[in-house]
C-alpha positions in Angstrom: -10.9 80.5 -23.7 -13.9 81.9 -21.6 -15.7 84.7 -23.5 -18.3 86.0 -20.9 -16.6 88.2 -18.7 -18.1 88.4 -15.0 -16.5 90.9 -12.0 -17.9 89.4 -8.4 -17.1 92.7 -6.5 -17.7 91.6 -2.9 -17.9 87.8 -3.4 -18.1 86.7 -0.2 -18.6 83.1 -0.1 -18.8 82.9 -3.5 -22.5 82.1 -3.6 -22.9 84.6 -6.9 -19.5 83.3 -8.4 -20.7 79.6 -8.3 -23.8 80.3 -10.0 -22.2 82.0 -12.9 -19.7 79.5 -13.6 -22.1 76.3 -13.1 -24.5 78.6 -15.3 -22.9 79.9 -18.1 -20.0 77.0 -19.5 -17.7 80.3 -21.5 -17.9 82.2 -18.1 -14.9 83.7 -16.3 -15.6 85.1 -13.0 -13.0 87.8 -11.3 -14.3 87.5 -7.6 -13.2 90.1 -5.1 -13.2 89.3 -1.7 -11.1 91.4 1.3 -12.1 89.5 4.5 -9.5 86.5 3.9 -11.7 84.2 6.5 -14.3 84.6 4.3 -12.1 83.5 1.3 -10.7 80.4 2.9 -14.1 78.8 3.6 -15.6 79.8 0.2 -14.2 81.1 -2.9 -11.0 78.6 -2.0 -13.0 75.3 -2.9 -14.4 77.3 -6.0 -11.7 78.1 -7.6 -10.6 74.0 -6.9 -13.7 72.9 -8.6 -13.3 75.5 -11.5 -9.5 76.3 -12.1 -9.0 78.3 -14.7 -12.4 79.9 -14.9 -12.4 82.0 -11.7 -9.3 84.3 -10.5 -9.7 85.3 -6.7 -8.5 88.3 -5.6 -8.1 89.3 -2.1 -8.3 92.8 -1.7 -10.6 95.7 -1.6 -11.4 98.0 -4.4 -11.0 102.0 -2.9 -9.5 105.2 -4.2 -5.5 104.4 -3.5 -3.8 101.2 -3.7 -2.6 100.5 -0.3 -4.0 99.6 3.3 -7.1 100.6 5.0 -9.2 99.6 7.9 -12.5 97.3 7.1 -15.3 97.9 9.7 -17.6 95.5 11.4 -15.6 92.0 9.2 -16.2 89.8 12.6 -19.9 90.5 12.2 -22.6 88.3 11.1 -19.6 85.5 9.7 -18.3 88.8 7.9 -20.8 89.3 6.0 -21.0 93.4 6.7 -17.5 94.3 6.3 -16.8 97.6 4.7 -14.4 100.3 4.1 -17.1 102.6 5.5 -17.6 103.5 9.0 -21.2 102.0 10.8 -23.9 104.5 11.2 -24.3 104.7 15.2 -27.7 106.2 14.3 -28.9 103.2 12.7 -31.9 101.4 13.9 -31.6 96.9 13.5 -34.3 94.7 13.5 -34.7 92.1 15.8 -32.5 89.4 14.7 -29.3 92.1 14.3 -29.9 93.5 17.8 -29.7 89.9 19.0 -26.5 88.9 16.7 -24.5 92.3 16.6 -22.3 93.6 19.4 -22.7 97.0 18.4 -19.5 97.9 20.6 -17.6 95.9 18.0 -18.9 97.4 15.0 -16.2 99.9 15.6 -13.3 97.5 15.3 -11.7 97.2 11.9 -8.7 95.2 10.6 -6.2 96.0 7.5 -6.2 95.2 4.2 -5.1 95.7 0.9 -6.9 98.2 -1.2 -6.7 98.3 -5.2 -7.8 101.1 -8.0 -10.3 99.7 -10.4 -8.1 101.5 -12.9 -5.5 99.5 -11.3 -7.2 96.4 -11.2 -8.6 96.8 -14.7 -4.9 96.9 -15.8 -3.8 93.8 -14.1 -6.7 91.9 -15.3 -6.1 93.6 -19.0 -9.9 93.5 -18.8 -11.4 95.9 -21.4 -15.2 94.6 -21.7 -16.8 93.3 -18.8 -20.3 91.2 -19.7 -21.9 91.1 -15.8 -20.8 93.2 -13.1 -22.0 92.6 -9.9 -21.1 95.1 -6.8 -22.3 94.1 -3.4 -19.6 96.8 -1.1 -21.6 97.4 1.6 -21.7 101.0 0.9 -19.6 101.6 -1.5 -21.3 100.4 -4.3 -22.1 103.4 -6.1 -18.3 104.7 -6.1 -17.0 101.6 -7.5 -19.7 101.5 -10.4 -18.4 105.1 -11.5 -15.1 104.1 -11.9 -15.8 100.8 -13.4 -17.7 102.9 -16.2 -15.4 105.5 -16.6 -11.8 103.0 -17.3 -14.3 99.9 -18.8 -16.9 98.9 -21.1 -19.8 97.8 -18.9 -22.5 95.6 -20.5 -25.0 95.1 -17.4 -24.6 95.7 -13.5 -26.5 94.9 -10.3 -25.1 96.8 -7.2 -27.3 97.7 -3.8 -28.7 101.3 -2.8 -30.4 102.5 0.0 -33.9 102.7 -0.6 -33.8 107.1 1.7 -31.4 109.1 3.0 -32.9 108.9 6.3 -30.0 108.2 8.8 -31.9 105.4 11.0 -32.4 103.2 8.3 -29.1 103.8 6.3 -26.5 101.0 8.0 -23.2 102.9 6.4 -22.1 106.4 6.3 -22.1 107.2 2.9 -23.7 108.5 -0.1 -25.1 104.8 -1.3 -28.4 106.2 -2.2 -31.4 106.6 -5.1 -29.7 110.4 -5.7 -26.4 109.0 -6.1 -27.6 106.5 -8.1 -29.5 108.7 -10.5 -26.5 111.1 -11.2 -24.3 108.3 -12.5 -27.4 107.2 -15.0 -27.6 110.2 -16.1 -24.0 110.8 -16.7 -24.2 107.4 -18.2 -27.0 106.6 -19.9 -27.8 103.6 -17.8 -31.4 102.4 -17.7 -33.2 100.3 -15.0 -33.8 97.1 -16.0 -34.8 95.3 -12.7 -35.1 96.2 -9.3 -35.2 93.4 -6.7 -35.7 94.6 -3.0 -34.2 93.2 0.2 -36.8 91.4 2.4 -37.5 95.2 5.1 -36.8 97.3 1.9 -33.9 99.4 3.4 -32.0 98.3 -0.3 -32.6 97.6 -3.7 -30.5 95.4 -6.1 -31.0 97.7 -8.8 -29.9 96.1 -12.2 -28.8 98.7 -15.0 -27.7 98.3 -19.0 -27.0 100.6 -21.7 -29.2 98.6 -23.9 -32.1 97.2 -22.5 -33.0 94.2 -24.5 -29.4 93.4 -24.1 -29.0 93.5 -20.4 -32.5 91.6 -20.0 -30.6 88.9 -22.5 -27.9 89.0 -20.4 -29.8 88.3 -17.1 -31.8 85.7 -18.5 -29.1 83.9 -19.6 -27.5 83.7 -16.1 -30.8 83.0 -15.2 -30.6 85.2 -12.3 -34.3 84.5 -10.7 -32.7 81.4 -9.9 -29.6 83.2 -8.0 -29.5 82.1 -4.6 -28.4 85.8 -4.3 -31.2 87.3 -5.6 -34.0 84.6 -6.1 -36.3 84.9 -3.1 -38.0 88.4 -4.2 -37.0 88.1 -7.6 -40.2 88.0 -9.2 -43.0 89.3 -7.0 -42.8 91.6 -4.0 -46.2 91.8 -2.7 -47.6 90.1 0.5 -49.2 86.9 -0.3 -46.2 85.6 -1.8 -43.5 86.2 1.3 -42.6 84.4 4.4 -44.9 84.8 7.8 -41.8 86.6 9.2 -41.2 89.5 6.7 -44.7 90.2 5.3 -44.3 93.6 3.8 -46.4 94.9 0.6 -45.2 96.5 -2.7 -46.9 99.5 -1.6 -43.9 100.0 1.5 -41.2 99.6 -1.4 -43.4 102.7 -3.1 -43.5 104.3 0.2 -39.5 104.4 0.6 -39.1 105.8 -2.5 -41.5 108.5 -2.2 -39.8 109.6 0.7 -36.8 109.7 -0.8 -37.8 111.5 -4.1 -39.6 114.0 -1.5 -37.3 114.6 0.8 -35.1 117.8 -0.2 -32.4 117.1 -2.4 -30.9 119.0 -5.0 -31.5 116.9 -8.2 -35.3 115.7 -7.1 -36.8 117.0 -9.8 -33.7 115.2 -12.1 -34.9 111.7 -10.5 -38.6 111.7 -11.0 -37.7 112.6 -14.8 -35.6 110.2 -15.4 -37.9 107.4 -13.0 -41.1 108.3 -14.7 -38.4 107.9 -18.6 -37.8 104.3 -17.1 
């Protein structure tokens, strides 16, 4: 009977999932995954290779069980999808102004949306051991109510790096604040912070217990996560590609921004940072 207990919110293609359960033998993995395209041409042959050690579940997690629209799922092989609505201020790079057709960013199609409280039930899952949240936007939500109805050992889920409406890609609250106020209402600490390639978000991984999450991600051995293993150990210039050669000091810059800009608990997340 598996023992580690792994929730793949957002699975996609399953590239996360696949690693867990080739990585850790005792693994079960609970990937969620809404864009049923998406599902057919990855999780699908998982789940044949791994039977009993991976449950798929195709829906989204949100506030109400039901339906609701999911934007932008034809885009970039689905890979955006979300239950929030596209920011028409953002600002793409190169490569998304040549792939997106921003006119279809506004199209959405239904489906099924869960509780985690719900979800939790089904599962009977009580103690979860890695939980990973990649919901384009809705990270942050989710994480709350996975702490409040569970016992969450370590996490990695994505933020916005400013609340700066040109660089944000969703409308929502999927920022540093946001972030912050659920540490603090948790007692989570920041155990690793790996950056996407422009900076615009963080993976930020959080535990309870320190030595215990860092346990935990060495033992998944997540700098070799296809997911999460290209900026996993150093973010500064000499060691990225020609195409995306940013320094640590931009990551620095971002997040002074933020911490600057006027927000009501600033002072609340350079505490806390500078406690980390």
């Amino acid at each position: 009977m598996p023992k580690f207990k792994i929730v793949d919110v957002g699975a996609s293609f399953g590239e996360f999932t696949e690693h867990a359960l080739i990585t850790i033998k005792d693994s079960r993995v609970y990937a969620i995954e809404p864009n049923l395209d998406i599902l057919a041409r990855g999780l699908q042959s998982i789940q044949l290779n791994f039977k009993e050690r991976v449950s798929i579940h195709p829906f989204a997690l949100a506030e109400s069980n039901g339906l609701q629209p999911f934007f932008g799922s034809s885009q970039i092989n689905g890979q955006i999808g979300s239950l929030k609505k596209f920011n028409p201020k953002k600002k793409w790079n190169l490569y998304l102004q040549e792939t997106l057709k921003k006119h279809e960013l506004k199209n959405s199609i239904l489906v099924e949306t869960k509780t985690v409280k719900d979800f939790l039930i089904d599962t009977k899952l009580k103690k979860i051991d890695f939980l990973k949240i990649d919901a384009q936007g809705y990270d942050i939500e989710l994480l709350e109510e996975f702490l409040k109805n569970s016992n969450v050992k370590c996490m990695v889920l994505e933020v916005n790096t400013t609340e700066i409406e040109e660089e944000n890609i969703y409308k929502s609250n999927n920022n540093l604040n946001s972030l912050v106020a659920i540490m603090y209402k948790f007692k989570l600490k920041i155990i690793k912070i790996v950056p996407h390639h422009d900076f615009t978000e963080l993976n930020v991984f959080l535990a309870k217990d320190c030595q215990e999450g860092l346990k935990i991600l060495e033992r998944l051995k997540m700098s070799d996560c296809p997911s999460f293993s290209r900026l996993w150990s150093v973010t500064v210039k000499s060691n990225l590609d020609s195409a995306n050669k940013i320094t640590f000091i931009d990551l620095l810059n971002k997040i002074t921004r933020f911490i600057f800009h006027p927000v009501k608990n600033s002072r609340r997340i350079i505490r806390i940072l500078i406690n980390n």
